[in-house]
N, C-alpha and C positions, 0 to 999 in steps of 0.2 A: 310360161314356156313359149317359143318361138315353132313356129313350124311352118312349113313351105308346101303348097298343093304341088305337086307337080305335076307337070302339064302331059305326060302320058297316060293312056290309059290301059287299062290292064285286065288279065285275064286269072284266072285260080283255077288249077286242075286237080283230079286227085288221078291217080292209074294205082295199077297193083301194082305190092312192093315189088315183084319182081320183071316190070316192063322196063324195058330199056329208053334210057333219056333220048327224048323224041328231038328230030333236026328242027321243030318250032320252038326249040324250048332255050331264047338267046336274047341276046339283044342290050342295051345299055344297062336294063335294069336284070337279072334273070334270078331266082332263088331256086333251087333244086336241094328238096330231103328228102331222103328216103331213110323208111323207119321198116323195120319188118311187117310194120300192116299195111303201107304206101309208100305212095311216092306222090309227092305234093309237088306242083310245081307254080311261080307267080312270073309270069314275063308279060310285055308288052301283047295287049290283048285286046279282049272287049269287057265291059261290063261293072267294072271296077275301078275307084278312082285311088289316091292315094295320099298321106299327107307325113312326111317325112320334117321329126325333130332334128332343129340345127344339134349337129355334133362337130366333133365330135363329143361325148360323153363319158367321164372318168366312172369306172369299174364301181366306185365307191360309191356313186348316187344312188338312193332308192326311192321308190314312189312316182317315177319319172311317169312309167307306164300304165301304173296306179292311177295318177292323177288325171290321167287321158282318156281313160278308158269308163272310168265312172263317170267321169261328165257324158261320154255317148251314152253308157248304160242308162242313165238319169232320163236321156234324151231318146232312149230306145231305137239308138241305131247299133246296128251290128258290127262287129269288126271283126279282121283276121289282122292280127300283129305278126310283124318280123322284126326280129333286132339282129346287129348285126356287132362285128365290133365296138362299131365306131359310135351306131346310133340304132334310133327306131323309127318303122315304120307302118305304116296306121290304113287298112284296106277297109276299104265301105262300098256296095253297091251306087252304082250312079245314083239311083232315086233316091241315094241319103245325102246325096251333095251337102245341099244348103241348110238341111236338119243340122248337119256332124259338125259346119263351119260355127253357127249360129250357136251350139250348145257348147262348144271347145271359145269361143271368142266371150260366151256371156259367162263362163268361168274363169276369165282373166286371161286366157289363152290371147297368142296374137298368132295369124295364121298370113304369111302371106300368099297371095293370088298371081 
C-alpha cells in the first residue's frame, strides 16, 4: 500500500451532538459528523499527525483498512481512521510519528514523507 504523510498537522475534537459547527472547524482538510451522541470534528490543528492512502480506491477493495490498522495495532500505536469516498485516512498522536512509519513500512507498506 502507498501512503503520503501529510504535512499538516491536526486537531480531533468531540462536542455534544447538539453544538453547533464551531467557525475553527475549516480549512483544506475539515471532517465534521455528527451522530446523536456527538459531534466529532478533525481540522487543521495541534497534536495529531496524519497519513492518507493513494486513491482514489474502488468500492470493491477490502482489507485496505485492515491491513493498516493491524500493523499499528501490532506496533501499539493508536489510531482515528476516516475514509472518505475516494480514500482513507490514518490519525495518530504526534509521539507515534516514527513508531506508525516504521511499523506500516516494516510491513511492506511505502509511506511517503
Amino acid at each position: 500500500m502507498q501512503l503520503e504523510l501529510l504535512k499538516t498537522e491536526f486537531g480531533i475534537s468531540r462536542l455534544e451532538s447538539s453544538a453547533p459547527i464551531p467557525e475553527w472547524a475549516t480549512g483544506e482538510f475539515a471532517s465534521i459528523t455528527r451522530t446523536s451522541e456527538e459531534l466529532s470534528i478533525v481540522c487543521e490543528g495541534r497534536g495529531f499527525r496524519c497519513l492518507k492512502v493513494d486513491g482514489p480506491l474502488d468500492f470493491s477493495l477490502v482489507g485496505i483498512l485492515s491491513s493498516l490498522a493491524g500493523a499499528l495495532a501490532r506496533a501499539k500505536v493508536p489510531i482515528f481512521a476516516i475514509s472518505t469516498f475516494d480514500t482513507d485516512y490514518i490519525f495518530f498522536a504526534n509521539e507515534h510519528l516514527d513508531g506508525a512509519i516504521r511499523a506500516l513500512e516494516g510491513d511492506g507498506h511505502v509511506v511517503r514523507r
